[in-house]
MIDOSE-1310 file (N, C-alpha, C; in nm, 2 decimals, decimal comma, always signed):
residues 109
xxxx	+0,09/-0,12/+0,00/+0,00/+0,00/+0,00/+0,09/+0,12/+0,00; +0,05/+0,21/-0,06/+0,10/+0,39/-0,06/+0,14/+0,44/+0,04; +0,21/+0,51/+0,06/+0,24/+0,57/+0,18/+0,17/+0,65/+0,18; +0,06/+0,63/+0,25/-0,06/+0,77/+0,20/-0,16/+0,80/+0,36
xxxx	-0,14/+0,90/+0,43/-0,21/+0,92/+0,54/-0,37/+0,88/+0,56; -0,46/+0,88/+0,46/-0,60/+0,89/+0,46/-0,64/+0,75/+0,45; -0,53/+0,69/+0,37/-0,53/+0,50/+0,35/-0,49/+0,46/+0,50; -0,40/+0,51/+0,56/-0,39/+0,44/+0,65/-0,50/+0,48/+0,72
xxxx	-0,55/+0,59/+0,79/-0,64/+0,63/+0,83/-0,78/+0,54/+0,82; -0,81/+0,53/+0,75/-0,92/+0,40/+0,69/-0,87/+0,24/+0,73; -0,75/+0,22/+0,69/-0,67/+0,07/+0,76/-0,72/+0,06/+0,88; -0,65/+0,18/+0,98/-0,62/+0,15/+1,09/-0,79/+0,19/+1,15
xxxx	-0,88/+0,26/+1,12/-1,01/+0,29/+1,14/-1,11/+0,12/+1,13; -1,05/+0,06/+0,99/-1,16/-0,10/+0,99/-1,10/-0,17/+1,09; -0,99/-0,18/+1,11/-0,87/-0,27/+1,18/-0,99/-0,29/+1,39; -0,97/-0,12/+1,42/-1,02/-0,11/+1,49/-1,21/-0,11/+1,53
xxxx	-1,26/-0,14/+1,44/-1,42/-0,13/+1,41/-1,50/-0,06/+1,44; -1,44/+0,05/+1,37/-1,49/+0,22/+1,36/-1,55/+0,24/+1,29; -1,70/+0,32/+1,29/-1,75/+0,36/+1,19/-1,69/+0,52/+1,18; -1,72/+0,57/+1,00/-1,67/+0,69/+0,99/-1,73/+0,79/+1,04
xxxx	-1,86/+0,74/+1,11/-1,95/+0,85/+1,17/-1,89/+0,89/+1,29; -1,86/+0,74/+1,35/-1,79/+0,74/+1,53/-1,63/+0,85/+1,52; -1,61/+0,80/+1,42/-1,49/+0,88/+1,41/-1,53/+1,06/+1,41; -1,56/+1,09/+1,31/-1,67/+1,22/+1,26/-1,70/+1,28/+1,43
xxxx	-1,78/+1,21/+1,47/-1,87/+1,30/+1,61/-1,70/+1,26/+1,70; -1,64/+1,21/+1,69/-1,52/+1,23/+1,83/-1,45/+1,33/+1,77; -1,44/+1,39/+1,68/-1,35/+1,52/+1,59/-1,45/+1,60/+1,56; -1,58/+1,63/+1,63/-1,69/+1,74/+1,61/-1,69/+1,76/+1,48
xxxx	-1,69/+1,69/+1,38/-1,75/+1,74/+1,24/-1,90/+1,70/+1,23; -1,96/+1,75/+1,17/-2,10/+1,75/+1,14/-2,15/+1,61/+1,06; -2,09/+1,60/+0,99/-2,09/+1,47/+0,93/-2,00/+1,38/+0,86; -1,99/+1,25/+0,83/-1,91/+1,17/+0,83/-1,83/+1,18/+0,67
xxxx	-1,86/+1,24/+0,60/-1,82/+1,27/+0,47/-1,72/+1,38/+0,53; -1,68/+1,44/+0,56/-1,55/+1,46/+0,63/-1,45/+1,41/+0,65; -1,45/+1,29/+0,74/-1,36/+1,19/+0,75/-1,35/+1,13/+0,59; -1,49/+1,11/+0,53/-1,43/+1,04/+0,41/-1,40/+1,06/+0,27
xxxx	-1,34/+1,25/+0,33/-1,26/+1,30/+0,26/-1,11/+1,29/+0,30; -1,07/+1,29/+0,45/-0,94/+1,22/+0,47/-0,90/+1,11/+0,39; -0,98/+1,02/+0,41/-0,91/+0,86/+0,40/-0,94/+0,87/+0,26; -0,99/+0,98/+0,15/-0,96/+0,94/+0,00/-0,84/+1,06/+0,02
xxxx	-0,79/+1,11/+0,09/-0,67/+1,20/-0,02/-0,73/+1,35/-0,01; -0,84/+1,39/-0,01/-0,92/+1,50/-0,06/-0,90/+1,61/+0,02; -0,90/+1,61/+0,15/-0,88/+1,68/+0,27/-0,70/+1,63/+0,36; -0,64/+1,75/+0,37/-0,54/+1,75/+0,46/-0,60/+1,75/+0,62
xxxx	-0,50/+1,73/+0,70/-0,53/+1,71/+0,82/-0,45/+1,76/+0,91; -0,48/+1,85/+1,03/-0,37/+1,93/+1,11/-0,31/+1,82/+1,17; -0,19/+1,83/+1,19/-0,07/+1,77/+1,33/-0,19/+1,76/+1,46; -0,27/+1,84/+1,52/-0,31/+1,82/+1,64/-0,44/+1,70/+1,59
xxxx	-0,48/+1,74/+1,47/-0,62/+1,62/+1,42/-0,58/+1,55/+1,42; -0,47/+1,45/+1,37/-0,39/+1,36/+1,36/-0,37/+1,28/+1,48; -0,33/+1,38/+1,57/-0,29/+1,31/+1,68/-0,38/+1,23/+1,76; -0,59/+1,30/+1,75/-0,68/+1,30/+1,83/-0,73/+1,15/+1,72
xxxx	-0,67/+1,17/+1,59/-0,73/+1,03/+1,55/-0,69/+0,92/+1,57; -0,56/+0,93/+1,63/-0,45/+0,79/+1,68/-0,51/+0,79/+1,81; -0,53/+0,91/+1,91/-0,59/+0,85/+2,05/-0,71/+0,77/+2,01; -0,83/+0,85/+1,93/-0,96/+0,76/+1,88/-0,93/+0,63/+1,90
xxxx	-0,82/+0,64/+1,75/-0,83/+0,48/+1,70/-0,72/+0,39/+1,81; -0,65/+0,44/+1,88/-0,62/+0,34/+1,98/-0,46/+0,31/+1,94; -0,37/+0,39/+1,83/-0,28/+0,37/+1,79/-0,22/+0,53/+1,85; -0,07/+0,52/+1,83/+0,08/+0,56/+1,84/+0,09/+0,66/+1,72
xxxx	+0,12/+0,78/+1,71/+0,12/+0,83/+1,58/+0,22/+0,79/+1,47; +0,35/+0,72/+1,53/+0,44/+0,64/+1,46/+0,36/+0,56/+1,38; +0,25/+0,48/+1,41/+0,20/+0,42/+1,30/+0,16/+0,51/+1,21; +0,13/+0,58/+1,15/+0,08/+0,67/+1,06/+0,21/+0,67/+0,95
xxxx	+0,34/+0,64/+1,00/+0,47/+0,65/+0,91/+0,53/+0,52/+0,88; +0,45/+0,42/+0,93/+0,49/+0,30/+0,91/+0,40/+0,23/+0,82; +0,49/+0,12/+0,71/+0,39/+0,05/+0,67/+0,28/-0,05/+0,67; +0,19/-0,04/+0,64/+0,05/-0,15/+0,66/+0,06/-0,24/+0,53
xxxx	+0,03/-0,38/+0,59/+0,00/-0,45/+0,50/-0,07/-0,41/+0,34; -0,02/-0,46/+0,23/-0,09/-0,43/+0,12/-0,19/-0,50/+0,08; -0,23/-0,62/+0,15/-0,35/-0,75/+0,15/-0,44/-0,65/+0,28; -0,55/-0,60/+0,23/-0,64/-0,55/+0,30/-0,81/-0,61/+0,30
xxxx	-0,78/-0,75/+0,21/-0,87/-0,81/+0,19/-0,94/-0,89/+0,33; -0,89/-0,92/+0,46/-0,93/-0,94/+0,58/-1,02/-0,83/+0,64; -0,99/-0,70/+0,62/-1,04/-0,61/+0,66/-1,21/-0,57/+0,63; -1,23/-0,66/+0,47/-1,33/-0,65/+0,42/-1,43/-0,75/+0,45
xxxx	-1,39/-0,92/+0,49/-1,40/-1,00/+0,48/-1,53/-1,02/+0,59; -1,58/-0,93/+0,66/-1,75/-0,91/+0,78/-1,79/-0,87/+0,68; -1,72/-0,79/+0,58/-1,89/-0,69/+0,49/-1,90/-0,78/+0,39; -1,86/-0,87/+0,35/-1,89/-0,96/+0,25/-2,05/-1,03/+0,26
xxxx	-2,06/-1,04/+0,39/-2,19/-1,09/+0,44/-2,33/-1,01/+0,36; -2,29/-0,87/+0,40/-2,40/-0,79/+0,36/-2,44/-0,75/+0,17; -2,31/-0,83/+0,12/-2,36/-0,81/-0,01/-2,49/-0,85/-0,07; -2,50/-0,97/-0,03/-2,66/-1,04/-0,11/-2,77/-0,99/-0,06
xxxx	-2,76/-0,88/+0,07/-2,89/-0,81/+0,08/-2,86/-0,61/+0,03; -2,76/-0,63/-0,04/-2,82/-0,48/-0,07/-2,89/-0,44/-0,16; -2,85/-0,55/-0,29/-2,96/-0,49/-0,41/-3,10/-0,51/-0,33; -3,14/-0,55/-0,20/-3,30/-0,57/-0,16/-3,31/-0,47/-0,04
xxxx	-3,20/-0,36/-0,03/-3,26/-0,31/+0,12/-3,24/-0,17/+0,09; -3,39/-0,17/+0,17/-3,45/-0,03/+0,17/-3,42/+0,06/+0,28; -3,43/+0,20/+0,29/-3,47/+0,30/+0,37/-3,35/+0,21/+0,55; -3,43/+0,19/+0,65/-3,33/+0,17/+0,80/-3,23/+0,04/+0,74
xxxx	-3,31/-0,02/+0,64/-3,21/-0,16/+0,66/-3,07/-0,12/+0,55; -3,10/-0,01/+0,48/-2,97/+0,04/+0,43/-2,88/+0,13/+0,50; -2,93/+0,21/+0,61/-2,88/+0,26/+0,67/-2,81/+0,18/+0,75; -2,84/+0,09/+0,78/-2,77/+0,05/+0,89/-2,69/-0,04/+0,86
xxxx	-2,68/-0,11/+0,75/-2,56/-0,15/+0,67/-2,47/-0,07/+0,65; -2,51/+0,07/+0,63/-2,40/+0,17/+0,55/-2,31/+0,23/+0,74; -2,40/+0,21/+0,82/-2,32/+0,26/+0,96/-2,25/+0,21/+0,97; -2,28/+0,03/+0,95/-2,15/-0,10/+0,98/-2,07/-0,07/+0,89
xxxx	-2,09/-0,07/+0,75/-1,96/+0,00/+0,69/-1,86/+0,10/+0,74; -1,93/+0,18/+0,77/-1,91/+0,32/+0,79/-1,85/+0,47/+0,65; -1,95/+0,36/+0,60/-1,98/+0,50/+0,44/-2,11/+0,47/+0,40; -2,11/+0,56/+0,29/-2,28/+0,56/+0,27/-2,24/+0,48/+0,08
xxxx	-2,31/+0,40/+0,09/-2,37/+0,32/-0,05/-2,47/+0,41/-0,13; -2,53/+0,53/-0,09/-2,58/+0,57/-0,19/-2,51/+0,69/-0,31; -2,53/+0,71/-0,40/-2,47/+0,79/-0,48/-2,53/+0,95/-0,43; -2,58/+1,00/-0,38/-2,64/+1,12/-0,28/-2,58/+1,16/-0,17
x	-2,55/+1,26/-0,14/-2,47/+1,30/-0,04/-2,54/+1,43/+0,05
């Protein structure tokens, strides 16, 4: 994987079983599309943000400079479950798939 802050960010966020929301409301942003403009690249992030995301997530800010596995396919390997019900779920029962995720599945923002 890249040496890339927002990737790890996301690593170390599924690793931990974080939603991007949980993350979002401990760093007072309003909503979770915030965060998941970090973990694509899109938004920089202060030295002191940084720091309050490693307390969150339960890591050392040294990990943030170290490398993470490039097999991230374990990481995914719980939401696999929820695939055969999303082309059928509506309205709370998408929602709350998309919490467990912790992104939103819909193309709407």
């Amino acid at each position: 994987m890249k040496n890339d802050f927002g990737k790890k960010v996301r690593y170390f966020r599924l690793r931990a079983k974080k939603t991007q929301k949980e993350l979002a409301d401990y760093l007072g942003y309003k909503t979770s599309s915030s965060v998941a403009k970090i973990e694509d690249g899109t938004n920089d992030v202060l030295l002191s943000t940084a720091e309050r995301i490693a307390v969150f997530l339960g890591i050392s800010m040294i990990s943030f400079f170290e490398d993470i596995p490039d097999d991230e396919s374990q990481d995914y390997s719980d939401y696999n479950r929820f695939i055969p019900y999303l082309a059928k779920a509506k309205g709370y029962q998408l929602k709350a798939i998309e919490d467990m995720l912790g992104m939103s599945l819909s193309e709407e923002e």
